[in-house]
Wavefront OBJ file of the C-alpha trace (Angstrom):
o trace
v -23.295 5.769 3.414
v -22.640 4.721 7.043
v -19.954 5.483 9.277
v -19.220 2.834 11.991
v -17.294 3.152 15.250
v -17.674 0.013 16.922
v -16.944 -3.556 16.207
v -20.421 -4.728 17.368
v -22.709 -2.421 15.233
v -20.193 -3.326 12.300
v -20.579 -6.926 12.761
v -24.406 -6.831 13.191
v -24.473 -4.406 9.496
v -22.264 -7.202 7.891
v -23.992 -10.137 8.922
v -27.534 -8.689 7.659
v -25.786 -8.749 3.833
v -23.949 -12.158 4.511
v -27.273 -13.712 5.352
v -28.318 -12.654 2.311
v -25.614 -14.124 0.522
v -24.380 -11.056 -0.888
v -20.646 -10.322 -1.830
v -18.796 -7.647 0.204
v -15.447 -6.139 -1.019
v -13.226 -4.587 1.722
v -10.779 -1.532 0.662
v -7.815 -0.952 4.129
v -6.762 2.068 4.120
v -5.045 4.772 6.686
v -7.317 7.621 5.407
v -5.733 10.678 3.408
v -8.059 9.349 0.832
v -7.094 9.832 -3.171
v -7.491 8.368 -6.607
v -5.584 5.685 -5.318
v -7.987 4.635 -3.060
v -10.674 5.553 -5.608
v -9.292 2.617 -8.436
v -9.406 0.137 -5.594
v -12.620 1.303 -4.502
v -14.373 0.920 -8.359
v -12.828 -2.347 -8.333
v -14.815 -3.405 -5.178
v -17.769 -1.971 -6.551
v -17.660 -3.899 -9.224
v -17.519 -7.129 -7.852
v -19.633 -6.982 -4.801
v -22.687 -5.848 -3.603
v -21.315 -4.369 -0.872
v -18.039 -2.256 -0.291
v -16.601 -1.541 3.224
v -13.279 0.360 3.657
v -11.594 1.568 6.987
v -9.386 4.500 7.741
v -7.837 3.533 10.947
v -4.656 5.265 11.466
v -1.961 2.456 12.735
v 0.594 3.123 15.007
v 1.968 -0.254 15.559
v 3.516 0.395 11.715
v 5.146 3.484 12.234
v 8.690 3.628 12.963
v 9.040 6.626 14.346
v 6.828 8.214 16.483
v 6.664 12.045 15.025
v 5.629 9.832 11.613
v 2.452 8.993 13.100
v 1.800 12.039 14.550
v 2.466 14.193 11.105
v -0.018 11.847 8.798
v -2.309 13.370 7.395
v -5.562 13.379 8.716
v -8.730 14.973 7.673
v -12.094 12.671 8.360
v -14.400 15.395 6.514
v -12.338 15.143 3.328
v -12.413 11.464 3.957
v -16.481 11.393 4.314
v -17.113 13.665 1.430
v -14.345 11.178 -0.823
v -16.290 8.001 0.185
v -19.985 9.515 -0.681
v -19.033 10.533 -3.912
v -17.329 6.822 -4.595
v -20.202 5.577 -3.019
v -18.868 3.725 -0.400
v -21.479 1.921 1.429
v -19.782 1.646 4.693
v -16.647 3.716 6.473
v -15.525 1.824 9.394
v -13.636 4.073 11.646
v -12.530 2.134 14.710
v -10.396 4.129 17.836
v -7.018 2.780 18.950
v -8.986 0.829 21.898
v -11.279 -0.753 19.320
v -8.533 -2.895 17.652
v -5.852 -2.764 20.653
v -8.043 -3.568 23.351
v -5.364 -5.161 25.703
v -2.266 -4.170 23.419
v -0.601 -7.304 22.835
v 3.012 -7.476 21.218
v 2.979 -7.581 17.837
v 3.007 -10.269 15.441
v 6.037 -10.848 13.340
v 6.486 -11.048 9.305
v 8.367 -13.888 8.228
v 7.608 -13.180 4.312
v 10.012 -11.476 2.011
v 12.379 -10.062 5.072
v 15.342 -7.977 4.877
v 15.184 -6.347 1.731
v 13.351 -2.690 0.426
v 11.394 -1.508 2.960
v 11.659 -3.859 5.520
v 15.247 -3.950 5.660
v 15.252 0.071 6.124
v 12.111 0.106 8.285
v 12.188 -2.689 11.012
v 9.388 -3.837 12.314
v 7.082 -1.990 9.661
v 5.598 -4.801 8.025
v 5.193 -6.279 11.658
v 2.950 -3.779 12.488
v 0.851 -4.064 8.979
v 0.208 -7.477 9.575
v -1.034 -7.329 13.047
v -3.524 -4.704 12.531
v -4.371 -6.405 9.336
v -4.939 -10.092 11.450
v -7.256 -7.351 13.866
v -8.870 -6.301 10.496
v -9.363 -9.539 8.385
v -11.137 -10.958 11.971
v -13.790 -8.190 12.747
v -14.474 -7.938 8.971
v -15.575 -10.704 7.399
v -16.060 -10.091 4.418
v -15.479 -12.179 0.280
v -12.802 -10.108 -0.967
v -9.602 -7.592 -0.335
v -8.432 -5.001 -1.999
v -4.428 -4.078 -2.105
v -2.484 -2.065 -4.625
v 0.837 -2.088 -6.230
v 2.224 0.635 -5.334
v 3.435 -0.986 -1.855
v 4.192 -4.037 -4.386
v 6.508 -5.346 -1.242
v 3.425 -5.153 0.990
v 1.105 -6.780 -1.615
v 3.434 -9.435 -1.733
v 3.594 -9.986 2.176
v -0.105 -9.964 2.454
v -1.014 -12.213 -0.284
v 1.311 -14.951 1.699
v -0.622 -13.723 5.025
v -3.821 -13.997 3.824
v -3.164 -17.803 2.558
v -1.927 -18.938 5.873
v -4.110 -17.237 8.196
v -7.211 -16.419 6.176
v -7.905 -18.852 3.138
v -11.401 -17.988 2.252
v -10.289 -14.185 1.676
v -9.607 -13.504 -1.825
v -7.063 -10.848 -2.255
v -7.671 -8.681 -5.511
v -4.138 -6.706 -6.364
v -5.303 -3.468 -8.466
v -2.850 -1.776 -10.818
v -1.390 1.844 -9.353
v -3.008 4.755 -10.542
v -1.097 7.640 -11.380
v -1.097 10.838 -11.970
v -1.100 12.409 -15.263
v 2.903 13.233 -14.447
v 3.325 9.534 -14.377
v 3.553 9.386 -10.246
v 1.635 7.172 -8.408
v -0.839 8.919 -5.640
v -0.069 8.691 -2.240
v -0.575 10.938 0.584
v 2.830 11.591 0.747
v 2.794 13.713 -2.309
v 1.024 16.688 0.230
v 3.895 16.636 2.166
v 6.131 17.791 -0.492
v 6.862 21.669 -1.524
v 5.650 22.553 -5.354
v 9.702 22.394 -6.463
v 10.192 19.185 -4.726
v 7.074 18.261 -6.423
v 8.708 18.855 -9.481
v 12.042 17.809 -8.908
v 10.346 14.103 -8.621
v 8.092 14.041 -11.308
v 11.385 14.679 -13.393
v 13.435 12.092 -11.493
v 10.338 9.524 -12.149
v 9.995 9.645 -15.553
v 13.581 9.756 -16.078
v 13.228 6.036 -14.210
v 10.761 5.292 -17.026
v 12.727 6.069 -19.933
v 15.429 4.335 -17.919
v 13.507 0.922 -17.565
v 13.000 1.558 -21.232
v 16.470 0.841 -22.005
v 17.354 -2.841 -21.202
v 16.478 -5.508 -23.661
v 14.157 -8.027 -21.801
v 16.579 -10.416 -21.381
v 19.408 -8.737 -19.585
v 19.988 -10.590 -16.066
v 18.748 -8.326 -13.207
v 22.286 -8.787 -11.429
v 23.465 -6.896 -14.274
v 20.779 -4.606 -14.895
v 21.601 -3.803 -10.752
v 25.221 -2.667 -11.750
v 23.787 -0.096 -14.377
v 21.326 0.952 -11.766
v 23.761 1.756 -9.504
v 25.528 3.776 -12.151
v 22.257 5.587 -12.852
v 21.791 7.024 -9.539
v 25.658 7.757 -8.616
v 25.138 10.100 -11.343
v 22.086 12.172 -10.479
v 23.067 15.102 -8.082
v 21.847 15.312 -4.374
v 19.643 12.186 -4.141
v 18.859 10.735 -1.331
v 17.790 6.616 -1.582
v 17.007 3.482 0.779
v 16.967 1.493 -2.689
v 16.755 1.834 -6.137
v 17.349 -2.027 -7.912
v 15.573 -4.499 -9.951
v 13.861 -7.471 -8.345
v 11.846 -10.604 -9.733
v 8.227 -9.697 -9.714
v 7.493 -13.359 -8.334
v 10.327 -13.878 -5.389
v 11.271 -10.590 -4.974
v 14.728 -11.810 -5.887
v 17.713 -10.786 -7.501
v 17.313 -13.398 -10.244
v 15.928 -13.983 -13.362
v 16.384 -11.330 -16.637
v 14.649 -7.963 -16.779
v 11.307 -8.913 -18.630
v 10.497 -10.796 -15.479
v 11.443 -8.176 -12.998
v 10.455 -4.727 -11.705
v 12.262 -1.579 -10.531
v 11.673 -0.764 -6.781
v 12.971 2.550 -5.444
v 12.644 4.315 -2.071
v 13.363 7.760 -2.464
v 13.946 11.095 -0.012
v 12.510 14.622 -1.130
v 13.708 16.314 2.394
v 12.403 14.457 5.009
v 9.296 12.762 3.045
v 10.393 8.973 1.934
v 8.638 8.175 -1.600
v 8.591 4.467 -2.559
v 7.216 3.564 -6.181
v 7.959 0.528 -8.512
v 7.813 0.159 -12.444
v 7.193 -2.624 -14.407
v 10.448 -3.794 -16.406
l 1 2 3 4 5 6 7 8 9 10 11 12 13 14 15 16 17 18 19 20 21 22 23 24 25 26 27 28 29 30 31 32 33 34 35 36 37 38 39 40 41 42 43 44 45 46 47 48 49 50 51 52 53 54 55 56 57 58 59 60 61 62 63 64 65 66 67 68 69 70 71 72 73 74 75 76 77 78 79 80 81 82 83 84 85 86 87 88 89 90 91 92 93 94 95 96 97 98 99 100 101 102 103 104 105 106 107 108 109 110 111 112 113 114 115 116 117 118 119 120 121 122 123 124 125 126 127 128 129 130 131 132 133 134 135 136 137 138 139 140 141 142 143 144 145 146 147 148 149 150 151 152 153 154 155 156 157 158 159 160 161 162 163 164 165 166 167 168 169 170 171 172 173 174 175 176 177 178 179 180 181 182 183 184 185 186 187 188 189 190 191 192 193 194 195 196 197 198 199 200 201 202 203 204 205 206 207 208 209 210 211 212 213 214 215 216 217 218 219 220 221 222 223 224 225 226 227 228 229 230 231 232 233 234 235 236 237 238 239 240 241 242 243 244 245 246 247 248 249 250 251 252 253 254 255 256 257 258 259 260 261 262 263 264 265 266 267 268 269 270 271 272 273 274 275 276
């Protein structure tokens, strides 16, 4: 495994494999590394030769600034994760590296003003410029992006066809937990009752979903969501609706829709979505 700093010694490793027409899978990520990242890593692995993934740290998507400063960070964890996933390549660019001269950021137009980017301006700004930084320095056949940030799938996939149409994005189910939760670095964050207290609160979402027949409009399915969380004590939530899979919507009936919730365990925001 090789850990690369620069663009130039990246670029030069890259074109070696390209040259020799081999497939390369690339797996974004902000570090923190779990068994998140490890499903979209296998995936990679499977269908390249080749797998690079970067753990560059991006402030430009960070709302606030003590956010930034709080995530997690720990590069030996990170190392030791990627050898034993066998990762052939970390790429672990500074600040400088991909902001060289700063520039203003560029701006989402896709899927605006609802979940996360309504309650997080400028987020998904700031995902798709360091991804545009990204996608250019690393060339590579394929991209890896999960569900779990279905919103953020969503955004890229429409990215990636306008700006980069010989990338193939590969979307990779979430992995959970045996709990039912999804990963996510977030989860360190939380204290072992808070833990808990959303484990409980997610699979009581579950057996929720559970309970609609599939074709119940998702306007109406929104009502009884509403009800659901009015009655659950001492929740905080940016969202918690249905929304078509496909447009992100509030149309369509349930079967072709998916839960999305943003929820608060004190001051760590956890954002999952279930399949309807």
């Amino acid at each position: 495994m090789l850990i690369i700093k620069d663009i130039s010694h990246l670029k030069l490793y890259l074109k070696a494999y390209q040259d020799k027409g081999h497939s390369i899978g690339y797996v974004p990520t902000m570090g923190a590394l779990h068994q998140g990242h490890a499903k979209l890593i296998k995936q990679s692995r499977d269908h390249n030769q080749k797998t690079v993934i970067s753990t560059f740290v991006n402030e430009k998507q960070f709302n606030k600034k003590e956010d930034f400063n709080n995530y997690p960070r720990n590069k030996g964890k990170d190392y030791d994760f990627c050898d034993l996933h066998n990762v052939d390549v970390i790429f672990e660019p500074s600040s400088e590296e991909i902001y060289p001269d700063n520039k203003s950021k560029l701006i989402n137009t896709y899927f605006q003003n609802i979940l996360c980017d309504q309650f997080r301006p400028g987020h998904f700004d700031g995902v798709i410029t360091v991804l545009n930084k990204l996608f250019s320095i690393i060339e590579v056949n394929k991209v890896y992006f999960g569900h779990k940030d279905f919103q953020q799938l969503k955004i890229v996939e429409k990215f990636i066809e306008e700006k980069f149409p010989n990338l193939q994005l590969v979307p990779v189910s979430t992995e959970r937990q045996e709990e039912g939760i999804a990963y996510s670095s977030r989860n360190e964050n939380l204290s072992k009752k808070q833990l808990q207290e959303f484990i409980n609160f997610h699979n009581s979402v579950i057996q929720f979903t559970k309970s609609f027949d599939g074709q119940t409009q998702i306007k109406e399915a929104n009502t009884l969501a509403k009800n659901f969380i009015t009655n659950l004590d001492d929740q905080e939530f940016d969202y918690f609706e249905f929304r078509n899979a496909n447009s992100l919507e509030i149309e369509g009936n349930i079967s072709e829709a998916r839960l999305f919730y943003a929820i608060y365990k004190g001051q760590t925001r956890l954002i999952d979505n279930i399949e309807a």
